[in-house]
C-alpha positions as CSV (number, residue, x, y, z in Angstrom):
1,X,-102.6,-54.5,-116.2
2,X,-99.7,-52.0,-115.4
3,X,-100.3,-48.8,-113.9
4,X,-97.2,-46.7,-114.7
5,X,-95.6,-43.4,-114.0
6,X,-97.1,-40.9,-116.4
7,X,-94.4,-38.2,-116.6
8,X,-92.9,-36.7,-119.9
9,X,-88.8,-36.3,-120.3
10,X,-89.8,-32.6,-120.0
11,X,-91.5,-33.0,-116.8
12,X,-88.5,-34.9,-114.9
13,X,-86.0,-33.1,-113.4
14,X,-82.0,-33.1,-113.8
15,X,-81.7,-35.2,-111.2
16,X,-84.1,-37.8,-112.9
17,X,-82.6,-38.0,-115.9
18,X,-79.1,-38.8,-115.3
19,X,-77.8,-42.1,-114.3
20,X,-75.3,-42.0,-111.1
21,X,-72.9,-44.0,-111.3
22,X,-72.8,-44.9,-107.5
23,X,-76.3,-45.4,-107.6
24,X,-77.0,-47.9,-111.0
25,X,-77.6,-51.2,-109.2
26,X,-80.9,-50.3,-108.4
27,X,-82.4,-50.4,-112.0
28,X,-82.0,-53.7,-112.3
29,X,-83.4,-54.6,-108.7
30,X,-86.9,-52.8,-108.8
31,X,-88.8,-52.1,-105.6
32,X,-87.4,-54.2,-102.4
33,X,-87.6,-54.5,-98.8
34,X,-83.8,-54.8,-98.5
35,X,-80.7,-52.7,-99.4
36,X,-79.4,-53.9,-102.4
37,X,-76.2,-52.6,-101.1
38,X,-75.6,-53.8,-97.5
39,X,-78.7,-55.9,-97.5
40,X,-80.4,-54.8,-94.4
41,X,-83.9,-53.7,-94.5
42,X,-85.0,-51.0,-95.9
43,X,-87.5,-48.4,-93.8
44,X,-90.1,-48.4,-96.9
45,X,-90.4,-49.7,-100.5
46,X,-88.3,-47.2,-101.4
47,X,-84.3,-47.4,-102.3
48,X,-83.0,-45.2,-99.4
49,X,-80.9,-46.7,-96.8
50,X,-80.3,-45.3,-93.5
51,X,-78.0,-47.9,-92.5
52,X,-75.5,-47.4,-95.1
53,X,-76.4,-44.1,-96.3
54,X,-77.5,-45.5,-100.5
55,X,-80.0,-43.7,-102.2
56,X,-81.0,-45.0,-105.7
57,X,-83.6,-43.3,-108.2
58,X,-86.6,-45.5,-108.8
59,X,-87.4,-46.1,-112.8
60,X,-89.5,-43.7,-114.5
61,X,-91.8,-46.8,-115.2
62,X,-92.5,-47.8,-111.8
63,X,-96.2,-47.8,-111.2
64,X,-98.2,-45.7,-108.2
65,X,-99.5,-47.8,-106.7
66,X,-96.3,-50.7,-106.1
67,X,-94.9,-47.5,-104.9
68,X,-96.9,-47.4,-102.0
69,X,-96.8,-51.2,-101.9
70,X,-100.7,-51.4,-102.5
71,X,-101.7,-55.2,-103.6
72,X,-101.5,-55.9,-107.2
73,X,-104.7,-58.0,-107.2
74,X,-106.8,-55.4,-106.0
75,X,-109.2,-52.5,-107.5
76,X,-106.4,-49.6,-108.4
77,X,-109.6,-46.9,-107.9
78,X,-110.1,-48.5,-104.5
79,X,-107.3,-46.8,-102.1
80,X,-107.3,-46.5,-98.3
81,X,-106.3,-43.2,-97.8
82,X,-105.5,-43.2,-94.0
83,X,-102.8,-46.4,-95.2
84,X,-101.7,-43.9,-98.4
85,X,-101.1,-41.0,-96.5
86,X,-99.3,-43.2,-93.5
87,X,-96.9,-44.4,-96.3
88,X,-96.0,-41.0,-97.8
89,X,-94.8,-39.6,-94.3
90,X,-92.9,-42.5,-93.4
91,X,-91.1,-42.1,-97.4
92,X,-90.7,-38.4,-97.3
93,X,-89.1,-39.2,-93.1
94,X,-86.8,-41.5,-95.5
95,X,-86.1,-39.8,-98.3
96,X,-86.2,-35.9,-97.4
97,X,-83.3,-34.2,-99.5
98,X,-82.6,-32.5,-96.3
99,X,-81.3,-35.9,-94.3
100,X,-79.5,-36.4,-97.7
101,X,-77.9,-33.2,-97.4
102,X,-74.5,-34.0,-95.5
103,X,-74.6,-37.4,-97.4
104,X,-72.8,-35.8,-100.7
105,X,-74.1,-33.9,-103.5
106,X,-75.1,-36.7,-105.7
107,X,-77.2,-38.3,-102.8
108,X,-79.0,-35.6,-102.3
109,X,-79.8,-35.0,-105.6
110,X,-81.3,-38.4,-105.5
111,X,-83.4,-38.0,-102.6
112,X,-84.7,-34.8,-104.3
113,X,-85.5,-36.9,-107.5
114,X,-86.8,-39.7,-105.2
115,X,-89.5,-37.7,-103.1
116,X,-90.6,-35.6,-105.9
117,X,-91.5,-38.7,-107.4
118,X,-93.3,-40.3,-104.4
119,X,-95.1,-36.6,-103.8
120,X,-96.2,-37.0,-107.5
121,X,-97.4,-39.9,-107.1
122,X,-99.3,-39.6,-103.7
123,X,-101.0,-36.5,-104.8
124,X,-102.0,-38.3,-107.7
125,X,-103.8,-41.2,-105.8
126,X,-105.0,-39.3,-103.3
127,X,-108.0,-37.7,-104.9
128,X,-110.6,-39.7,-107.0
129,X,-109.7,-37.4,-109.5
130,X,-106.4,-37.0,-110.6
131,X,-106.6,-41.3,-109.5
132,X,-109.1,-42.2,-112.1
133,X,-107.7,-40.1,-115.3
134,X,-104.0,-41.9,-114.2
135,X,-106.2,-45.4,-114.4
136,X,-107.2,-44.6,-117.5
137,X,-104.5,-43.5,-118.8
138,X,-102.6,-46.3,-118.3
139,X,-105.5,-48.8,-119.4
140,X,-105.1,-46.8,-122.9
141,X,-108.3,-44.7,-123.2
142,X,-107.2,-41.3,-122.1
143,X,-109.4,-38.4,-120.6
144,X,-108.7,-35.6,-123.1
145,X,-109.5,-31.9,-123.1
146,X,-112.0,-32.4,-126.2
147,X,-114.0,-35.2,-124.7
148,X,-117.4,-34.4,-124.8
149,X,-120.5,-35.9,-123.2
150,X,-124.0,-36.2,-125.3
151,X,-126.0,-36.3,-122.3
152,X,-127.5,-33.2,-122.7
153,X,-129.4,-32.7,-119.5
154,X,-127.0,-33.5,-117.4
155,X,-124.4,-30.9,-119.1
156,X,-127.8,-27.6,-118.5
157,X,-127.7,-29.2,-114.9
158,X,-124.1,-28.7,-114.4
159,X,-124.6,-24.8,-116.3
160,X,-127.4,-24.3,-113.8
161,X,-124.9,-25.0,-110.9
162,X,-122.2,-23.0,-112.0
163,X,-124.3,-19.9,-112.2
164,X,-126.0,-20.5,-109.1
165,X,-122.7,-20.0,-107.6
166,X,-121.5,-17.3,-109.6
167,X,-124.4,-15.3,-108.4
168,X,-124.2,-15.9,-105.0
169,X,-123.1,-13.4,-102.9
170,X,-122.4,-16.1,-99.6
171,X,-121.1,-19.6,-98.9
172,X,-124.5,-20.2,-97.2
173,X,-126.2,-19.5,-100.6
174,X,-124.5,-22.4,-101.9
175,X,-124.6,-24.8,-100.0
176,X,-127.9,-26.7,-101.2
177,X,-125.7,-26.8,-104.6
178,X,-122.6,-28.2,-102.2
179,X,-124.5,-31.0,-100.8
180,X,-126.8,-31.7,-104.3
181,X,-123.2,-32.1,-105.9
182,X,-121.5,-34.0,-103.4
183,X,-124.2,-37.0,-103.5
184,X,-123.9,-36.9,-107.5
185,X,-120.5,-37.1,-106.4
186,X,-120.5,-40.2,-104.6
187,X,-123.3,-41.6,-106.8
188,X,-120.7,-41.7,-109.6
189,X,-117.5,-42.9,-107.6
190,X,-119.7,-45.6,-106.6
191,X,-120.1,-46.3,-110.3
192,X,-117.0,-46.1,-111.1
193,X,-115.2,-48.5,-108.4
194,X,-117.5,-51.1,-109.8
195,X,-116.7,-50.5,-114.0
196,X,-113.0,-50.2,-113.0
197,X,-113.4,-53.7,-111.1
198,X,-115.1,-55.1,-114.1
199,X,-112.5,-53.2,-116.5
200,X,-115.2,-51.8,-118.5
201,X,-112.9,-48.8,-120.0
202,X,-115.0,-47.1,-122.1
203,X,-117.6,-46.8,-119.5
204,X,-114.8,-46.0,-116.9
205,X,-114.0,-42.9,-119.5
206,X,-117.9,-41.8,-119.6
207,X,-118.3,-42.2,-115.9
208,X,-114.1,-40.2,-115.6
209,X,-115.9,-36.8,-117.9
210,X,-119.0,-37.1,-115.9
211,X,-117.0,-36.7,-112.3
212,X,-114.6,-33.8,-114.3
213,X,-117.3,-31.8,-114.5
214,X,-118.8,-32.3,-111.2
215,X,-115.5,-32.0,-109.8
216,X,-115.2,-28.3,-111.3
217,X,-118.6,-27.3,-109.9
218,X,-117.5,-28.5,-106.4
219,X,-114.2,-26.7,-106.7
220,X,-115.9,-23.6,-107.8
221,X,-118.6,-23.8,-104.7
222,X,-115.7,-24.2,-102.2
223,X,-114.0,-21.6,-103.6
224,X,-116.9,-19.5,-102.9
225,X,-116.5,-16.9,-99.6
């Protein structure tokens, strides 16, 4: 299965879009540990050489998670976050617009292109989340606004939660909903990490509305002063 880049023409930016001519090798070499220019190795798995000053954009279709070189084999929900967020400093270090900046217009216009994409995509994987609607996405079944669940008691449980924390008047007041949420939480990541391993999509999708809505009432009591 291939977990690709999400983004609409209308979300990319100029510098996305076009095609430099300096810089069109790279499409046809994918994701390498060497410079397809001057062949030395490269800092990351991304196309930006500090040896001979190259940048090239990465295509559109490039999954997350080869981006951050995580095993193909492997669950795509299951992500070690410490590794991911090790990753995305040392590919921002190499592809910062700003060490781009004496390099030539073009360039830098690359490197802008190339580490919005990587910060699209860490942000994306770094939360369960924003990671799980992107698996599902790309396995074909979609979370969508009009999904709906049918488990009734479940949805008055999350409507009891949601005014318990609008009428609060302190954090401390909701905390007991905090911590109640938070195992529900982890209850259902659980479950999900083990229907994603077993590709069980329409399950994944249940499981994906079920941890939208608990996500909201977590965001909602943290939000709380």
């Amino acid at each position: 299965m291939s977990f690709r880049l999400a983004l609409s023409t209308r979300q990319l930016s100029f510098a996305q879009r076009i095609s430099l001519s300096s810089f069109k090798a790279f499409s046809t070499h994918g994701l390498t540990r060497n410079c397809p220019s001057c062949s030395n190795p490269l800092p990351t798995s991304l196309p930006a050489c500090s040896n001979c000053w190259n940048i090239w954009n990465i295509p559109a279709n490039t999954p997350y998670h080869d981006i951050f070189a995580f095993p193909k084999d492997s669950n795509p929900f299951v992500i070690d976050t410490a590794l991911l967020k090790q990753r995305f400093r040392q590919m921002q270090a190499a592809c910062h617009p700003d060490n781009w900046a004496s390099k030539g217009q073009d360039k830098q216009d690359a490197a802008q292109a190339l580490s919005s994409a990587v910060n699209h995509a860490y942000q994306t994987l770094l939360q369960p989340m924003p990671r799980i609607e992107y698996i599902l996405s790309a396995s074909g079944s979609p979370l969508e606004e009009t999904d709906k669940l049918e488990d009734n008691e479940f949805l008055m449980n999350i409507m009891m939660a949601r005014e318990e924390i609008e009428t609060a008047e302190t954090r401390e007041e909701v905390e007991p909903v905090i911590q109640e949420n938070q195992a529900l939480i982890d209850k259902i990541l659980s479950e999900i990490e083990s229907l994603v391993e077993r590709k069980r999509w329409p399950e994944v999708k249940e499981a994906g509305i079920r941890l939208k809505y608990l996500d909201s009432i977590r965001k909602a009591a943290m939000e709380k002063s």
